[in-house]
C-alpha positions, 0 to 999 in steps of 0.5 A: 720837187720844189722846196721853199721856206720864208720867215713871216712875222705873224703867228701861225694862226695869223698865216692859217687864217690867210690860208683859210680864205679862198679869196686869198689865193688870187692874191698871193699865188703866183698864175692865179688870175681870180677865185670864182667859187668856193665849198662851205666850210674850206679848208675842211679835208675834201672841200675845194674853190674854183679858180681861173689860173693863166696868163691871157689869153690862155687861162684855164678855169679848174680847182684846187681841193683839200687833201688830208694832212697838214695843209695838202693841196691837189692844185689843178690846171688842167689838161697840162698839170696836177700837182700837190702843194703842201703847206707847213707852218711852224711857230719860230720867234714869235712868228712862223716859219712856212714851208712850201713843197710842190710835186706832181700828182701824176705821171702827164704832170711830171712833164712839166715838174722836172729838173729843168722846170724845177728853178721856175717853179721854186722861183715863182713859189718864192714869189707866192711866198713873199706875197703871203708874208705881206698879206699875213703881215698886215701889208696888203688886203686881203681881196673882198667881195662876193664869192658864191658857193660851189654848188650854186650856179653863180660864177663869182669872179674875185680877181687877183692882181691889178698888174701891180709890181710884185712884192 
């Protein structure tokens, strides 16, 4: 399991609103290359958006979707991987100390989530993570656009990075 906290100066309403926008997620996670839909009412238990995660060529269209708890995701690249990552924020010095854990949701996905695996992930959680404090601080947009709804037939394509430098 990856483990991974970072100060973010904002408070955590602040964060939870970052979080609450699915077009976000291109932004700041590391692998994910554009949000193409998303369910009314995310991040409600059981809503999910559709992402394309990757790097080209090979990139694979699947969803990430709201578990029950905290923020709890069950993030899918499938065939290769499930996993779940969850999101803890807690109010610390007037701005709010988030915590990432990231596991294997079944048994295929634990071989990709393993001890020689596990510095990779927690160093590309560690650049999520720094790219969601920036978002949440006001550092960096928050990506616009259209983003259609899940079960509509429209493919919405809110794309990530430009190939920027990392924050």
């Amino acid at each position: 399991m990856a483990h991974n906290e970072i100060d973010i100066g904002a408070p955590p309403e602040r964060v939870f609103a970052i979080l609450s926008e699915p077009r976000s997620f291109a932004r700041w996670v590391v692998g994910s290359r554009e949000i193409r839909r998303a369910d009314p009412g995310w991040p409600n238990v059981g809503t999910a958006f559709d992402h394309r995660v990757g790097i080209w060529p090979l990139t694979l269209a699947d969803n990430s979707e709201v578990v029950p708890r905290l923020l709890k995701l069950l993030v899918k690249a499938r065939p290769f991987s499930r996993a779940y990552v969850t999101l803890n924020l807690k109010a610390s010095n007037g701005g709010t100390l988030l915590s990432m854990d990231e596991f294997a949701a079944d048994a295929r996905s634990r071989v990709f989530f393993n001890a020689l695996t596990d510095p990779l992930v927690h160093l590309r959680n560690n650049v999520s993570l720094r790219r969601l404090k920036a978002l949440s601080e006001g550092n960096e947009p928050i990506p616009g656009g259209y983003l259609p709804s899940r079960d509509s037939d429209a493919e919405g394509h809110v794309t990530g990075s430009s190939g920027s430098a990392e924050i």
